[in-house]
C-alpha positions as a Markdown table, in Angstrom:
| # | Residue | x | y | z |
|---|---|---|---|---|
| 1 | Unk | 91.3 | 126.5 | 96.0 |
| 2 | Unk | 87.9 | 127.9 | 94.3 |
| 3 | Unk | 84.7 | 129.2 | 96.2 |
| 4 | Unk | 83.6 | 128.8 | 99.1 |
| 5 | Unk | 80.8 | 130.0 | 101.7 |
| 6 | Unk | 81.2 | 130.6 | 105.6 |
| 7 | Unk | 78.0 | 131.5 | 107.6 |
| 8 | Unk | 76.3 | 131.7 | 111.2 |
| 9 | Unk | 72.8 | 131.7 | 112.3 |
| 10 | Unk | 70.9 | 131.8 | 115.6 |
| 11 | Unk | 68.0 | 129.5 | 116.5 |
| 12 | Unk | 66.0 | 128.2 | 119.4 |
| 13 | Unk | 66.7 | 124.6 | 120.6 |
| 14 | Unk | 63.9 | 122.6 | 121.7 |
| 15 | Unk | 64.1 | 123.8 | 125.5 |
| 16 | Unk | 63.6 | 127.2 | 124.6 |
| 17 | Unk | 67.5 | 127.9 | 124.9 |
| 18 | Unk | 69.3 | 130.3 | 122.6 |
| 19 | Unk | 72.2 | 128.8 | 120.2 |
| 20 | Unk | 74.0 | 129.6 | 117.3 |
| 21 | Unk | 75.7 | 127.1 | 114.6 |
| 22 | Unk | 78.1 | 127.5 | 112.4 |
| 23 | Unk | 79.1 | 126.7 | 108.7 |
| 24 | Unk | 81.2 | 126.6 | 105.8 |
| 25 | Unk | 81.0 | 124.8 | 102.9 |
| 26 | Unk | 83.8 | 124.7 | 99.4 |
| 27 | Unk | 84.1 | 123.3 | 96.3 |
| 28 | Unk | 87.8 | 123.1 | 94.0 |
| 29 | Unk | 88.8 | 121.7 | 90.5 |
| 30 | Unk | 90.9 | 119.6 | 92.6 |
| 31 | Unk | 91.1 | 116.8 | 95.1 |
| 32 | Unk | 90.9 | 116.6 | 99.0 |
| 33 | Unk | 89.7 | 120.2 | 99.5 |
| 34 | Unk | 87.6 | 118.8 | 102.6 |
| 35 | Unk | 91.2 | 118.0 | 104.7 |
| 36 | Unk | 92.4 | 121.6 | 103.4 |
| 37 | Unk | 89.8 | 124.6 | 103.0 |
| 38 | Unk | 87.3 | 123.8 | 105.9 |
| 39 | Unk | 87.6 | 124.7 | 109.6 |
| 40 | Unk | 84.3 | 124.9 | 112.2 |
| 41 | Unk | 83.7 | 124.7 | 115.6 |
| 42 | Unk | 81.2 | 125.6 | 118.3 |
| 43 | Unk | 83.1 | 129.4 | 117.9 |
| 44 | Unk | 83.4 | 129.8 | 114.3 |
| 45 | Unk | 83.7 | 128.6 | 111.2 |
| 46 | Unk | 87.0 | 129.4 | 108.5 |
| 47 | Unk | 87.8 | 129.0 | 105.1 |
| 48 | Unk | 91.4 | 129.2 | 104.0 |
| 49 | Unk | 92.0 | 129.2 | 100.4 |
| 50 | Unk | 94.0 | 129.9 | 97.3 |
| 51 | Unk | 97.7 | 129.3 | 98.2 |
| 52 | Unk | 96.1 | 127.4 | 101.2 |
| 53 | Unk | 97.4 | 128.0 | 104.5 |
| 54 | Unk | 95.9 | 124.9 | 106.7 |
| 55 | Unk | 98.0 | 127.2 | 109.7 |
| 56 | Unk | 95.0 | 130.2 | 109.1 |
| 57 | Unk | 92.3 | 127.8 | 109.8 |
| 58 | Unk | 93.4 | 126.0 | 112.8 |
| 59 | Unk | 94.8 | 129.0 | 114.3 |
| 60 | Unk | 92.1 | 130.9 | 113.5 |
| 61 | Unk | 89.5 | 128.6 | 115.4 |
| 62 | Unk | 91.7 | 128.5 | 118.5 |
| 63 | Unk | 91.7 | 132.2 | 118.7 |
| 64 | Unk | 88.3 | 132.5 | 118.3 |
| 65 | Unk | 88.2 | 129.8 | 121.3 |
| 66 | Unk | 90.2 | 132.1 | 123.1 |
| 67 | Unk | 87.5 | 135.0 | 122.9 |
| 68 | Unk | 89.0 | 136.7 | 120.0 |
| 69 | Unk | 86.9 | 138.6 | 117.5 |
| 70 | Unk | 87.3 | 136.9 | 114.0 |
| 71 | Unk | 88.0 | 139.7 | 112.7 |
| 72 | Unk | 91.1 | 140.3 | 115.6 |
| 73 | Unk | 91.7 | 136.6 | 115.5 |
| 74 | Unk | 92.2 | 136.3 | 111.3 |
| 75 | Unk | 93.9 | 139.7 | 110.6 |
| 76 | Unk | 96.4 | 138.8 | 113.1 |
| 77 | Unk | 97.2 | 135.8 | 111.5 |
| 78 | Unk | 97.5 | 137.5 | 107.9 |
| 79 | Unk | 99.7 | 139.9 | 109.7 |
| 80 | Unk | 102.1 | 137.1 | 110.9 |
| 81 | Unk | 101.8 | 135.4 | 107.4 |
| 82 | Unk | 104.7 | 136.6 | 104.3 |
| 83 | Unk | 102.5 | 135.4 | 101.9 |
| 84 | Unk | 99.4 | 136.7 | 102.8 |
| 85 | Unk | 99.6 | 138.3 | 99.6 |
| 86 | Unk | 98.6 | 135.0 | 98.0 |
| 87 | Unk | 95.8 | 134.2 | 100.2 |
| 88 | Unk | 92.1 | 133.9 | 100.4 |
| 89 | Unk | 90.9 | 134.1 | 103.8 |
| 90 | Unk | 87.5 | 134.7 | 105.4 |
| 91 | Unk | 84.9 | 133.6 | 108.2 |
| 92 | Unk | 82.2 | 134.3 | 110.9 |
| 93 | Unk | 82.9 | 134.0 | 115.0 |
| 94 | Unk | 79.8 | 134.8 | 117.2 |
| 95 | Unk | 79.3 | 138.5 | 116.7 |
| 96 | Unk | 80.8 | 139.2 | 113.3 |
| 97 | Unk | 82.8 | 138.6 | 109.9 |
| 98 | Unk | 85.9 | 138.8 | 107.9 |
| 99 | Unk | 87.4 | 138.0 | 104.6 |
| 100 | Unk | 90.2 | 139.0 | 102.8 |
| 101 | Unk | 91.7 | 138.5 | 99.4 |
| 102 | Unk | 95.5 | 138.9 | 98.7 |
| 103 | Unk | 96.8 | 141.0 | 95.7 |
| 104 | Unk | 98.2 | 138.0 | 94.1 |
| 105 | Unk | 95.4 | 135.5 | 94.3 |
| 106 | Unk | 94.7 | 134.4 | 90.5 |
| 107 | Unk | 92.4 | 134.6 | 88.0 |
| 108 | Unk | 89.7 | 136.5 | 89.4 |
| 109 | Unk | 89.3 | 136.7 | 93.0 |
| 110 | Unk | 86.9 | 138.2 | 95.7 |
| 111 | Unk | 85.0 | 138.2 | 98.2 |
| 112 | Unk | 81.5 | 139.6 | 99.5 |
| 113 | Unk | 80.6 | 139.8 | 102.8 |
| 114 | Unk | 76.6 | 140.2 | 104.5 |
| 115 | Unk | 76.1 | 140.2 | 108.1 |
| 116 | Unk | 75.8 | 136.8 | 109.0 |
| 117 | Unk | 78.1 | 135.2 | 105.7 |
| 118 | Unk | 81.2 | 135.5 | 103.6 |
| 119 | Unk | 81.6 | 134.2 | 100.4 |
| 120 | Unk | 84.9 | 133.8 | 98.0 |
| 121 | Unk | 86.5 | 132.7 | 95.6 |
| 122 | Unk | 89.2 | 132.6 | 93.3 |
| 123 | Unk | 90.6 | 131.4 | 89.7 |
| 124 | Unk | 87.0 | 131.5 | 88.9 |
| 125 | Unk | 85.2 | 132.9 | 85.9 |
| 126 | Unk | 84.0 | 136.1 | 87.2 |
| 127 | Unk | 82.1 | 137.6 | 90.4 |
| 128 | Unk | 78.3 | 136.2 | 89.2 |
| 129 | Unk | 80.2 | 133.0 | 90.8 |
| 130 | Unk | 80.7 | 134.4 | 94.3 |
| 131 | Unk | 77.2 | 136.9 | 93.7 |
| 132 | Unk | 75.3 | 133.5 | 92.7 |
| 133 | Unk | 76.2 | 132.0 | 96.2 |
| 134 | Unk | 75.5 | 134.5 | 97.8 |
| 135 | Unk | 72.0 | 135.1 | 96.8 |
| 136 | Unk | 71.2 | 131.5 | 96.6 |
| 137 | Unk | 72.2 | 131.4 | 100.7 |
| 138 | Unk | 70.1 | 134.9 | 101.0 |
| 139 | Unk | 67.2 | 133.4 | 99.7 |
| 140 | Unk | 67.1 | 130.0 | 101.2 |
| 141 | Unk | 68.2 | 131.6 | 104.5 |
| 142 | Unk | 64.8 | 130.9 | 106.4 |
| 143 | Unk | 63.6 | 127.6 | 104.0 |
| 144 | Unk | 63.4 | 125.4 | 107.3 |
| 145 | Unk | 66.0 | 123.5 | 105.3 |
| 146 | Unk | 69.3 | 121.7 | 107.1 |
| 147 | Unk | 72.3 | 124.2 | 107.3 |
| 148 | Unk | 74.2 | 121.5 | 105.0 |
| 149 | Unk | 71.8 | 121.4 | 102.7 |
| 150 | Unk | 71.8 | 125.0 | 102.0 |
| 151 | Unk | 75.0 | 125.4 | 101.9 |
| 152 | Unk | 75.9 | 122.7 | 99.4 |
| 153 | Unk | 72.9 | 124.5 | 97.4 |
| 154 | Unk | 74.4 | 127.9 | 97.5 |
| 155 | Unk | 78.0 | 126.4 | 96.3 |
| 156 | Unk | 75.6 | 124.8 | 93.5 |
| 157 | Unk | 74.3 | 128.4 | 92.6 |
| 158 | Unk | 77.6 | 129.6 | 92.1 |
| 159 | Unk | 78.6 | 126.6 | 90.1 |
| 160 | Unk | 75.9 | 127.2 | 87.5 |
| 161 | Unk | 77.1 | 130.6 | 87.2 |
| 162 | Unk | 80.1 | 129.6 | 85.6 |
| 163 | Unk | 82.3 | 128.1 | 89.2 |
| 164 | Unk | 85.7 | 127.5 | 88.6 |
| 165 | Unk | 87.3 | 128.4 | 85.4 |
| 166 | Unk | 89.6 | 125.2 | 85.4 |
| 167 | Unk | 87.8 | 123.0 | 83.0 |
| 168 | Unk | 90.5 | 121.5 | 82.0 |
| 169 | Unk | 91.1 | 119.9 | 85.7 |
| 170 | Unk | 88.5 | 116.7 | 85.9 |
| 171 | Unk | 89.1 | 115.6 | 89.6 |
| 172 | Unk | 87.2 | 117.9 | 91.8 |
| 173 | Unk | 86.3 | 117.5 | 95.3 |
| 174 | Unk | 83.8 | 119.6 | 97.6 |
| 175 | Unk | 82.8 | 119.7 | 101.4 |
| 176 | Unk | 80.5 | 120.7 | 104.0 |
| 177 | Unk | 81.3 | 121.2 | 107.7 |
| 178 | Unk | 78.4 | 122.9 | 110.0 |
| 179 | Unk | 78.7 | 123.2 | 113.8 |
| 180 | Unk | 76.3 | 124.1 | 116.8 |
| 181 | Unk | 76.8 | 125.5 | 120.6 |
| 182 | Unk | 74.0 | 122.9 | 121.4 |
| 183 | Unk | 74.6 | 120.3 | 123.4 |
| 184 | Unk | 73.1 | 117.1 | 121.8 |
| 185 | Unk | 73.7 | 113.4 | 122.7 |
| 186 | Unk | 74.1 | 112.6 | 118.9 |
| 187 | Unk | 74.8 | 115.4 | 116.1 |
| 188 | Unk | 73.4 | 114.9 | 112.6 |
| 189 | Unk | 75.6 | 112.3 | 110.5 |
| 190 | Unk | 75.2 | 115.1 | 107.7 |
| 191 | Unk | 77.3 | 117.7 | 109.3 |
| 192 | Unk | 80.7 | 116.8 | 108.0 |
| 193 | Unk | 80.5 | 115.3 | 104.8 |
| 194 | Unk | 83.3 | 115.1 | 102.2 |
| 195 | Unk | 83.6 | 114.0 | 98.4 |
| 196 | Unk | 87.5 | 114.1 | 98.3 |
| 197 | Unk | 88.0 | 113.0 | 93.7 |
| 198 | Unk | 85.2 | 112.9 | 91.4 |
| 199 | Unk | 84.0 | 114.6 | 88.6 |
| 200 | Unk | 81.1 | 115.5 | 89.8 |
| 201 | Unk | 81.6 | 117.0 | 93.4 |
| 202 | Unk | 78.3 | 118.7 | 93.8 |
| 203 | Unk | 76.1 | 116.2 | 93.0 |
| 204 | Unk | 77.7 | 113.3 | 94.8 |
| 205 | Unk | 78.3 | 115.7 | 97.5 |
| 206 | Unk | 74.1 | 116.5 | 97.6 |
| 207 | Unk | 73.0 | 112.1 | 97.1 |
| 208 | Unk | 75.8 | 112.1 | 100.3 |
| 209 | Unk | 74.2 | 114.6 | 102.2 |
| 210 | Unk | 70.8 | 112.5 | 101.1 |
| 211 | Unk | 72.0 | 109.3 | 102.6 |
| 212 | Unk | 73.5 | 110.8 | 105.4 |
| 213 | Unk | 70.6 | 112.3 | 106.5 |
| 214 | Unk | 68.2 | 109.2 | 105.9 |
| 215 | Unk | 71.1 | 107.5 | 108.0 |
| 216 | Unk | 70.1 | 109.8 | 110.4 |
| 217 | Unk | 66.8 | 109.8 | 111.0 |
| 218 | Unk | 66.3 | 106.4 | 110.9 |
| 219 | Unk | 68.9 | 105.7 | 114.0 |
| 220 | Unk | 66.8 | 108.2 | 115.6 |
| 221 | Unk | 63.9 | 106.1 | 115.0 |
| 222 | Unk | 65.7 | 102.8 | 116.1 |
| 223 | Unk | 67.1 | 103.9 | 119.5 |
| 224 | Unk | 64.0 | 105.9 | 120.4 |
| 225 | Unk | 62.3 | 102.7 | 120.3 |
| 226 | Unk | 64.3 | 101.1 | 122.0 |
């Protein structure tokens, strides 16, 4: 798999109570990365990549269910894992972050870590891709736009700085999943978005999260008059 971004943030809901939500969003020069890469929930979010372990992401959210620290809950899974050597593994739980990056992930491979994010990435063509991200979510951190959106912007910025070095691979795919520990009767339709073969994954994946969120707010509008 190629780059992706996990983060947390903290907000205010609209009774004044404290919350966090949680995200990760990933993009690959091949298909179906959304039923692979991404794991979230109200505890954490996870992204397992390069020789893709689905195991390290649903473990790693039940762990982090259980109270673990993500950084307890994911090195503990490496640790159980013979070919952790191969992997690309990084997330956020409530209080902090992780990532890692096996000796023997390909092409180049890293990871950068800030205190509310990780980014990584791998077989791409060189650390401006994971930097780009980075910055992009750094700087659009407090933009008052959706979590999805900004996430699906960052994996943009990293795509325009060169993204995965695979151009000879067409069918791409890219995915956004973003949690909340709010309690809400309906959570937004653009939360969990997927674009699973294209060759365009960003940009379909951005007129999805469009739609979606138009979606949105105009059954909110329906049923509140109603």
């Amino acid at each position: 798999m190629t780059f992706s971004i996990c983060v947390r943030e903290s907000y205010v809901d609209a009774d004044g109570d404290d919350q966090h939500r949680f995200g990760v969003a990933v993009t690959t020069r091949l298909p179906g990365v959304g039923a692979l890469c991404p794991f979230a929930s109200e505890h954490g979010a996870v992204a397992t990549q390069a020789l893709t372990n689905v195991e390290l992401g649903e473990k790693g959210l039940d762990y982090l269910e259980d109270g673990l620290a993500v950084d307890d809950a994911l090195r503990a899974l490496l640790n159980a894992d013979d070919g952790r050597a191969e992997r690309q593994l990084h997330g956020v739980g409530s209080e902090g972050t992780f990532a890692f990056t096996g000796d023997d992930c390909l092409g180049w491979a890293g990871h950068r870590e800030g205190d509310d994010y990780t980014v990584a990435g791998n077989l791409l063509t060189g650390a401006e891709v994971v930097e780009a991200a980075a910055d992009a979510y750094e700087r659009d951190v407090d933009g008052g736009e959706p979590l999805a959106k900004r996430l699906i912007d960052a994996l943009g910025a990293g795509h325009a700085a060169g993204g995965d070095k695979r151009d000879d691979l067409d069918i791409q795919s890219a995915a956004v999943v973003v949690t909340s520990t709010e309690d809400r009767e309906m959570d937004p339709y653009y939360n969990d978005l997927r674009v699973d073969a294209t060759e365009t994954p960003l940009r379909d994946l951005r007129e999805t999260f469009s739609m979606a969120r138009a979606g949105y707010e105009a059954a909110l509008e329906k049923y509140a008059e109603e």
